[in-house]
Chimera marker file (.cmm) of the C-alpha trace (Angstrom):
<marker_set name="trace">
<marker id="1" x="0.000" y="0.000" z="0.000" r="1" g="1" b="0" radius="0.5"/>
<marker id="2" x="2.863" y="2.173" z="0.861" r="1" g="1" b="0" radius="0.5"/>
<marker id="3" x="4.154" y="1.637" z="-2.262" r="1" g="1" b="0" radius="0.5"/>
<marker id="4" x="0.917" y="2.671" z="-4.160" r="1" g="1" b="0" radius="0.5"/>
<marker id="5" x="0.377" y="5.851" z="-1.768" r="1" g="1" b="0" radius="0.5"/>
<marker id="6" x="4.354" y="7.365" z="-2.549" r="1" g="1" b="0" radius="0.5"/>
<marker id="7" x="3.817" y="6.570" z="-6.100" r="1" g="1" b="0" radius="0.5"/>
<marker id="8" x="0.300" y="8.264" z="-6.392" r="1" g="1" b="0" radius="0.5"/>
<marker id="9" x="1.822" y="11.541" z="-4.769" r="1" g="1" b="0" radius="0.5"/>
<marker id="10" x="4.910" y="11.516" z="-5.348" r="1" g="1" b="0" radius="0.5"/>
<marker id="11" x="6.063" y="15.386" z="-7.986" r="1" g="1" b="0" radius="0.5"/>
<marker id="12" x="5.949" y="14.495" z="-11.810" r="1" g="1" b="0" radius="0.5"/>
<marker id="13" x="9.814" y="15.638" z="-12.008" r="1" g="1" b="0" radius="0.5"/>
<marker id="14" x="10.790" y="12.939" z="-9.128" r="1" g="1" b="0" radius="0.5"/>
<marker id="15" x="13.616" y="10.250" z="-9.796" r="1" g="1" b="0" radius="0.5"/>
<marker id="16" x="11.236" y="7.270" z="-9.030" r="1" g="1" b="0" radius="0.5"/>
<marker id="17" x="8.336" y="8.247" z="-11.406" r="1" g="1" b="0" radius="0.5"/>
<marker id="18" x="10.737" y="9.710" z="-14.276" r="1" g="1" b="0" radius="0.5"/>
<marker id="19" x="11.950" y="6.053" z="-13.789" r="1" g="1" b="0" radius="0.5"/>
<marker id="20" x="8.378" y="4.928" z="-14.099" r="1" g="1" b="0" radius="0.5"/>
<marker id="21" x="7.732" y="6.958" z="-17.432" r="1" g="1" b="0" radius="0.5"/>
<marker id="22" x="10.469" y="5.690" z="-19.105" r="1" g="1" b="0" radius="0.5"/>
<marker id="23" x="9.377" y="1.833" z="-18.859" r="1" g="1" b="0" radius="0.5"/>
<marker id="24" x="6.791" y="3.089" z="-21.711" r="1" g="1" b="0" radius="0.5"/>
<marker id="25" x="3.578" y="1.266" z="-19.799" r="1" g="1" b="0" radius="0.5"/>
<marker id="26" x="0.343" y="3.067" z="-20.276" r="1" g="1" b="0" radius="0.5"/>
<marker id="27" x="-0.802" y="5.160" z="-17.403" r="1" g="1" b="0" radius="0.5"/>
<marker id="28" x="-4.009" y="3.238" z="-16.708" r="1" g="1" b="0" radius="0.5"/>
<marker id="29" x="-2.746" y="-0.236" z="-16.891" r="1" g="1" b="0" radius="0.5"/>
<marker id="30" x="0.293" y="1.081" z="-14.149" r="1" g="1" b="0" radius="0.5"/>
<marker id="31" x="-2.684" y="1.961" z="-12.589" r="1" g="1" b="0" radius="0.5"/>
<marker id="32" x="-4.793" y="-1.248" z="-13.007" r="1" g="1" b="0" radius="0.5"/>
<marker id="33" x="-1.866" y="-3.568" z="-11.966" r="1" g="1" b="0" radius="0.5"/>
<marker id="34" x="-1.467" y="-1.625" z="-8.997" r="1" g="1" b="0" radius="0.5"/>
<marker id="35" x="-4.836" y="-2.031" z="-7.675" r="1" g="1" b="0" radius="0.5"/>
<marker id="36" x="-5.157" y="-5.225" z="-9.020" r="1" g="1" b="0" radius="0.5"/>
<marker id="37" x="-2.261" y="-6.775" z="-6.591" r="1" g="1" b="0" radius="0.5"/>
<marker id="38" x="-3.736" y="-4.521" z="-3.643" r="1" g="1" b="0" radius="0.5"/>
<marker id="39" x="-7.312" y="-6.139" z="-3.787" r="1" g="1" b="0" radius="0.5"/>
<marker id="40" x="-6.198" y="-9.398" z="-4.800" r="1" g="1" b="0" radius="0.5"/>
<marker id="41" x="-4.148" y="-10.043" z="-1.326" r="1" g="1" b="0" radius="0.5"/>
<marker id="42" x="-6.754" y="-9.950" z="0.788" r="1" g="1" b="0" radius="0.5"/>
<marker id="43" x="-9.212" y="-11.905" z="-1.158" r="1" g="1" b="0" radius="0.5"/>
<marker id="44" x="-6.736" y="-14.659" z="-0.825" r="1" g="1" b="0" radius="0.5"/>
<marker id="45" x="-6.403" y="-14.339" z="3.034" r="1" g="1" b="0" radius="0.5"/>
<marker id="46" x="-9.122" y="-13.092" z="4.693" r="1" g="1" b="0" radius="0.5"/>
<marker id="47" x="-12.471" y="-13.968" z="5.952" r="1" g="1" b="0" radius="0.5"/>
<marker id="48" x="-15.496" y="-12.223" z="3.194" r="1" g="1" b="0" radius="0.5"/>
<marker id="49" x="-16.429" y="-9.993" z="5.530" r="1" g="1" b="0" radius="0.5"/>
<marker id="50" x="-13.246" y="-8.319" z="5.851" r="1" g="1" b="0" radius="0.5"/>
<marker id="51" x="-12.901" y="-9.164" z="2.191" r="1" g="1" b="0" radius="0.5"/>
<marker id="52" x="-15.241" y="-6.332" z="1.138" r="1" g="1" b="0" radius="0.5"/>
<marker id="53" x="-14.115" y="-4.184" z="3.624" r="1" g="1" b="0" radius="0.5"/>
<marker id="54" x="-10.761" y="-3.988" z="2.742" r="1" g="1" b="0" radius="0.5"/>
<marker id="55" x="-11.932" y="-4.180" z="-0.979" r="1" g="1" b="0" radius="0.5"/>
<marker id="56" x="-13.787" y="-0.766" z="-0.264" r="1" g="1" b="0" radius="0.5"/>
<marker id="57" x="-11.114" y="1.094" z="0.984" r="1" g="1" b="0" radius="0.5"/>
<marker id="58" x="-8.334" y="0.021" z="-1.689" r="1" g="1" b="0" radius="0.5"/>
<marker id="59" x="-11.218" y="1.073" z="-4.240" r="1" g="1" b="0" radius="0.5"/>
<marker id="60" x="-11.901" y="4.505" z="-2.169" r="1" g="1" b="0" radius="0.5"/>
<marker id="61" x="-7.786" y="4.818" z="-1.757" r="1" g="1" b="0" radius="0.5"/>
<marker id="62" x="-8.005" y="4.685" z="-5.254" r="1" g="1" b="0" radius="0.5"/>
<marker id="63" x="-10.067" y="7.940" z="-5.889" r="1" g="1" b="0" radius="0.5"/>
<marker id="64" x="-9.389" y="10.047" z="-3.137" r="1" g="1" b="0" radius="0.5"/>
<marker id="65" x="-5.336" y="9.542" z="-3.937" r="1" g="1" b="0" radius="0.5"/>
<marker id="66" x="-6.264" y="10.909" z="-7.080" r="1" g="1" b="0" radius="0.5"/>
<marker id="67" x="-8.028" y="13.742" z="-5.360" r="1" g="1" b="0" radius="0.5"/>
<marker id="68" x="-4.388" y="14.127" z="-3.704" r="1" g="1" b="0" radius="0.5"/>
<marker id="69" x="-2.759" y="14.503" z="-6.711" r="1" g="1" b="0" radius="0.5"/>
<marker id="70" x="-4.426" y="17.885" z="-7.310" r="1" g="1" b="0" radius="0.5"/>
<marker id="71" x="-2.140" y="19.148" z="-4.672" r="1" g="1" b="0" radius="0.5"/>
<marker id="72" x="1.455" y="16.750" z="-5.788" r="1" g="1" b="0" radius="0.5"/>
<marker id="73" x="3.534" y="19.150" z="-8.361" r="1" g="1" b="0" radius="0.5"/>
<marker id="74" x="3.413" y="18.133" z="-12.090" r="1" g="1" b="0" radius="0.5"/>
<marker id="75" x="0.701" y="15.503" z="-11.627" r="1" g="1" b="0" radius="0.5"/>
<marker id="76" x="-3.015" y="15.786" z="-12.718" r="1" g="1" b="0" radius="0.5"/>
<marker id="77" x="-6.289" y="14.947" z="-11.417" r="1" g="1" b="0" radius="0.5"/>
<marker id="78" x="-7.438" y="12.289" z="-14.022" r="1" g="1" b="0" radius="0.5"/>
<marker id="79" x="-10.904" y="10.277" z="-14.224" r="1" g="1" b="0" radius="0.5"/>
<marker id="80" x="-9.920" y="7.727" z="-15.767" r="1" g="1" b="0" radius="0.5"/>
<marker id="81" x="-7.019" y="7.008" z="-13.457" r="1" g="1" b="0" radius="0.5"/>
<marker id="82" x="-9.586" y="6.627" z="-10.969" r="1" g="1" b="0" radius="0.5"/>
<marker id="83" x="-11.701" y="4.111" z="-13.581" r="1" g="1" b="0" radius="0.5"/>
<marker id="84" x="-8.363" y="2.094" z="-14.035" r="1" g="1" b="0" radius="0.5"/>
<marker id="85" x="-7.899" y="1.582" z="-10.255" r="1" g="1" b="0" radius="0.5"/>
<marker id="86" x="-11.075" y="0.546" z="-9.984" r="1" g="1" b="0" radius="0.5"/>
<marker id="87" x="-11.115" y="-2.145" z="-12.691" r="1" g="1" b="0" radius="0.5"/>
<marker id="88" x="-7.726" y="-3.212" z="-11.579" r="1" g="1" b="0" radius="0.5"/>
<marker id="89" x="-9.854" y="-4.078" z="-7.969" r="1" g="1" b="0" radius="0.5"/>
<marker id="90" x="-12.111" y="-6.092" z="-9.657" r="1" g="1" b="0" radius="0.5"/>
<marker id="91" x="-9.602" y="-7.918" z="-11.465" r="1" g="1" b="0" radius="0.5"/>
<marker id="92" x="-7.717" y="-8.714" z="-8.560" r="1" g="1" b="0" radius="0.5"/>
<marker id="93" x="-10.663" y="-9.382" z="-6.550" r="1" g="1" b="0" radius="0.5"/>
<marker id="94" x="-11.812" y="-11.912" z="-9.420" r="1" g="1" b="0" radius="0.5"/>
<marker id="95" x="-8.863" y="-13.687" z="-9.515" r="1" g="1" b="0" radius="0.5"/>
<marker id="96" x="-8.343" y="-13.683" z="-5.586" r="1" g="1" b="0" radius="0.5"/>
<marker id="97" x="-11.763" y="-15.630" z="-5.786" r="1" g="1" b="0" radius="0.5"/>
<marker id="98" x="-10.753" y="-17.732" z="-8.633" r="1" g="1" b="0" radius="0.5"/>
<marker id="99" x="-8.250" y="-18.885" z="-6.865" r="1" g="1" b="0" radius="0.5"/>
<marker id="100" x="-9.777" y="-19.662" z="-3.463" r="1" g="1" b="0" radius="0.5"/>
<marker id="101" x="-11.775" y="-21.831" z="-5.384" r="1" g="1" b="0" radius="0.5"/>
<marker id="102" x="-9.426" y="-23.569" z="-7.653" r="1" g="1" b="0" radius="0.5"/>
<marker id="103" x="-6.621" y="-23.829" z="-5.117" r="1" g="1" b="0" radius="0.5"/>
<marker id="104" x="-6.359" y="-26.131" z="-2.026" r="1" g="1" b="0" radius="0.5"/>
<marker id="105" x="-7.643" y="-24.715" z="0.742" r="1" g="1" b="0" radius="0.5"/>
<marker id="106" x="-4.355" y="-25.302" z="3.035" r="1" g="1" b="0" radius="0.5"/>
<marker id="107" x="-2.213" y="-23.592" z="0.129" r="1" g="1" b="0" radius="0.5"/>
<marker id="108" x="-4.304" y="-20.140" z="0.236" r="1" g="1" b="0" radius="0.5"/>
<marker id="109" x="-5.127" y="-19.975" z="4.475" r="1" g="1" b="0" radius="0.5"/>
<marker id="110" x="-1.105" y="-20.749" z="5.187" r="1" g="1" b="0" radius="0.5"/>
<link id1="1" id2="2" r="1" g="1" b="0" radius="0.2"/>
<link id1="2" id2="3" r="1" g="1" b="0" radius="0.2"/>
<link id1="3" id2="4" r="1" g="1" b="0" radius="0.2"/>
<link id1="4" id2="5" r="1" g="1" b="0" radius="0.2"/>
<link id1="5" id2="6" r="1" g="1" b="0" radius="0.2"/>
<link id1="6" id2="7" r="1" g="1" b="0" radius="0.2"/>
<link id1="7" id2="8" r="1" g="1" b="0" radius="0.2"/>
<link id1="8" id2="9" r="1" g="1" b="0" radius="0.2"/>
<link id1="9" id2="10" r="1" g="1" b="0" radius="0.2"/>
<link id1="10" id2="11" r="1" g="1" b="0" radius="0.2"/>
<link id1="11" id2="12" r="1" g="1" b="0" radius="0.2"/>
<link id1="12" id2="13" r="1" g="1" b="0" radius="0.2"/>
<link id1="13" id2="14" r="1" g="1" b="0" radius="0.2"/>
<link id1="14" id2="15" r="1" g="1" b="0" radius="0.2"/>
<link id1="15" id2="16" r="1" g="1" b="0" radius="0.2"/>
<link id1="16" id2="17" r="1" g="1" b="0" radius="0.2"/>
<link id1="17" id2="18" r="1" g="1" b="0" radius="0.2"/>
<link id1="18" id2="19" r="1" g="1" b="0" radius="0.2"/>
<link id1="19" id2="20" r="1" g="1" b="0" radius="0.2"/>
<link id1="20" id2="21" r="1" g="1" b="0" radius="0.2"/>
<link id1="21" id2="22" r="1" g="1" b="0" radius="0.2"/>
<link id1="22" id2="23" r="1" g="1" b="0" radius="0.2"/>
<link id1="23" id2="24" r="1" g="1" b="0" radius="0.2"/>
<link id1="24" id2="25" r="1" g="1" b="0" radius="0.2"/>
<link id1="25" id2="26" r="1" g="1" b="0" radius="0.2"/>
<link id1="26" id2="27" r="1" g="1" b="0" radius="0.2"/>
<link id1="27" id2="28" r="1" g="1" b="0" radius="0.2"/>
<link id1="28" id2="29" r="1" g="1" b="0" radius="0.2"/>
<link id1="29" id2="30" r="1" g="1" b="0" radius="0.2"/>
<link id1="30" id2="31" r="1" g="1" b="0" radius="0.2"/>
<link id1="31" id2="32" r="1" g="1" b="0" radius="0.2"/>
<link id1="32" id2="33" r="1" g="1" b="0" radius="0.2"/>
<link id1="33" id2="34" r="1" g="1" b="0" radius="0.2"/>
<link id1="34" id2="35" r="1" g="1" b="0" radius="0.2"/>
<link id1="35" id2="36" r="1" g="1" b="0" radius="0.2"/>
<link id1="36" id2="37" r="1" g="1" b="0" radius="0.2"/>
<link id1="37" id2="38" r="1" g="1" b="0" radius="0.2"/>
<link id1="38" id2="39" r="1" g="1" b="0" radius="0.2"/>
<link id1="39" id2="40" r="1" g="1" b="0" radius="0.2"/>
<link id1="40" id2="41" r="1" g="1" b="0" radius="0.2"/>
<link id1="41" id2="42" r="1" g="1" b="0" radius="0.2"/>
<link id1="42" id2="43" r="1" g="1" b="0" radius="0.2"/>
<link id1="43" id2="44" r="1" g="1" b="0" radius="0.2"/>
<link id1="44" id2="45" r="1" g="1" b="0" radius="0.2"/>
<link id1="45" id2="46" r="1" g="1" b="0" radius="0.2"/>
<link id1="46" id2="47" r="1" g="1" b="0" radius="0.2"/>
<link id1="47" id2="48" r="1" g="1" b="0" radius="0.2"/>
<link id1="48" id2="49" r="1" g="1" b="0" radius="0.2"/>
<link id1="49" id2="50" r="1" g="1" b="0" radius="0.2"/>
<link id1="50" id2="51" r="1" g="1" b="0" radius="0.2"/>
<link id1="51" id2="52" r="1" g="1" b="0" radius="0.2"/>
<link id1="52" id2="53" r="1" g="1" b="0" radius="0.2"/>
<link id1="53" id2="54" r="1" g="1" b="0" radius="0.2"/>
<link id1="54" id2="55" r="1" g="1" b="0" radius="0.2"/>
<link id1="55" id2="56" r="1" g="1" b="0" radius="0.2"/>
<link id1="56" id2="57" r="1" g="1" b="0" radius="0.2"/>
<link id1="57" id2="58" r="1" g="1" b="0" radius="0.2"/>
<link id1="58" id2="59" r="1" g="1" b="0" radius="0.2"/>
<link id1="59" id2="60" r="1" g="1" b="0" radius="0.2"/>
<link id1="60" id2="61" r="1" g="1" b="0" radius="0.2"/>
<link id1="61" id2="62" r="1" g="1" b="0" radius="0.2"/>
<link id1="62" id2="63" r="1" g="1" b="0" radius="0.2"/>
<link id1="63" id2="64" r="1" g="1" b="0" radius="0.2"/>
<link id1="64" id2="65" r="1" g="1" b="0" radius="0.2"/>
<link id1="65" id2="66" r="1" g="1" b="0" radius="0.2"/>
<link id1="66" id2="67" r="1" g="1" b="0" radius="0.2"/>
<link id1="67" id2="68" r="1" g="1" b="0" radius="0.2"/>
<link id1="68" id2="69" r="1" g="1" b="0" radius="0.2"/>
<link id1="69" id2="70" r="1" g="1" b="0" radius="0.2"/>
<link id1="70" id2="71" r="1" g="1" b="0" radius="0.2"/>
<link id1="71" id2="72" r="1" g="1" b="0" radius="0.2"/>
<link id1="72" id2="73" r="1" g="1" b="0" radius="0.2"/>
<link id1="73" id2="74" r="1" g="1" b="0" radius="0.2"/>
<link id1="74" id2="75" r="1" g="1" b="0" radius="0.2"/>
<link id1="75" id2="76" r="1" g="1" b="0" radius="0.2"/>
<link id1="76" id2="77" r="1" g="1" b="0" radius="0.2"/>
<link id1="77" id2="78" r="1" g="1" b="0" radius="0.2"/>
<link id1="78" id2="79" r="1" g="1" b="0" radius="0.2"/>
<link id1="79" id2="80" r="1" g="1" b="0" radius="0.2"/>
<link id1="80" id2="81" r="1" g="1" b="0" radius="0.2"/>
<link id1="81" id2="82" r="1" g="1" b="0" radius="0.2"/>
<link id1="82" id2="83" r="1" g="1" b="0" radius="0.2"/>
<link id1="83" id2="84" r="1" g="1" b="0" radius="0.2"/>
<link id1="84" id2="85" r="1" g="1" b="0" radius="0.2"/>
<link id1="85" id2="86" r="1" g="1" b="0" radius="0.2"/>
<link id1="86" id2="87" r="1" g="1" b="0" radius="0.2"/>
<link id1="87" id2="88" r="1" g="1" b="0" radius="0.2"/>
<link id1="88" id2="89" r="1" g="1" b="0" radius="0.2"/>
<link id1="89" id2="90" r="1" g="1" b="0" radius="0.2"/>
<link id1="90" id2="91" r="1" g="1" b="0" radius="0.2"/>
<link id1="91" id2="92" r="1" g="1" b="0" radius="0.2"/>
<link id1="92" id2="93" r="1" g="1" b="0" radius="0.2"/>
<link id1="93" id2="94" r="1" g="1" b="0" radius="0.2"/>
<link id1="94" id2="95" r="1" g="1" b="0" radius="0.2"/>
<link id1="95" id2="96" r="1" g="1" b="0" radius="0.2"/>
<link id1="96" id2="97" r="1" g="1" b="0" radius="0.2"/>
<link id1="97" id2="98" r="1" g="1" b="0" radius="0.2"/>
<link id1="98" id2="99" r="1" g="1" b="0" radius="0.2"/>
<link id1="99" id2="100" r="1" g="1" b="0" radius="0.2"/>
<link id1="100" id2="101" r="1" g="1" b="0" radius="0.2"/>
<link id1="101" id2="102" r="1" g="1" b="0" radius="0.2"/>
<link id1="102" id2="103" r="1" g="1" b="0" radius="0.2"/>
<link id1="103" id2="104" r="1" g="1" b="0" radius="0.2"/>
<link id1="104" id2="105" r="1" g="1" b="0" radius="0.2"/>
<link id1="105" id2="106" r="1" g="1" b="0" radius="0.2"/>
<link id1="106" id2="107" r="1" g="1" b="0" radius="0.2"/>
<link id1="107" id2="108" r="1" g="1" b="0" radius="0.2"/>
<link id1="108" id2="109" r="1" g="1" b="0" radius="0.2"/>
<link id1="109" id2="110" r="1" g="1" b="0" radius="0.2"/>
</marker_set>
C-alpha cells in the first residue's frame, strides 16, 4: 500500500516516477496492476467480511489519492485514473476468488 500511496503523490519531475515513465507502460494499466495486486491479497487471506471491507477502501484509496494529486507538483487529477484503479480491484478481486476456489484450501489460508 505504501508503495501505491508514494507513487500516487509523489512530484511528476521525481527520480522514481521519471523512472516509471520511461518503462513506456500506459498510465491506466500502471494503474490497473497496482490495484489489481492490492485487492487481490486480501481476497486470498481473509475472511469475506473483511474481504469487502478492505476491498472498499483500496477502491476509495483509489479515488481520493487521485483527489491528492491535485495538490502533488506536475501531476493531474485524471478520471480515468480513478476508472483504471477501480477495474484493476475487480480484477484482482476476481482472480483472488478464482483462486480460493481452484486452489487447495491449506495452500491459500497458510
Amino acid at each position: 500500500m505504501l508503495t501505491v500511496i508514494l507513487g500516487s503523490l509523489l512530484p511528476g519531475n521525481s527520480t522514481p516516477i521519471q523512472a516509471l515513465d520511461r518503462l513506456h507502460i500506459n498510465d491506466k494499466v500502471e494503474h490497473a496492476m497496482a490495484y489489481a495486486a492490492l485487492a487481490l491479497l486480501p481476497v486470498l487471506h481473509e475472511q469475506r467480511r473483511r474481504q469487502i471491507v478492505l476491498i472498499l477502501i483500496v477502491a476509495a484509496m483509489g479515488i481520493l489519492l487521485e483527489f491528492g494529486q491535485l495538490y502533488s507538483p506536475g501531476r493531474s487529477f485524471d478520471t480515468r485514473d480513478m476508472l483504471a484503479d477501480i477495474v484493476g480491484v475487480i480484477i484482482g478481486a476476481t482472480t483472488g476468488l478464482l483462486l480460493r476456489f481452484l486452489l487447495p484450501r491449506q495452500l491459500i489460508r497458510a
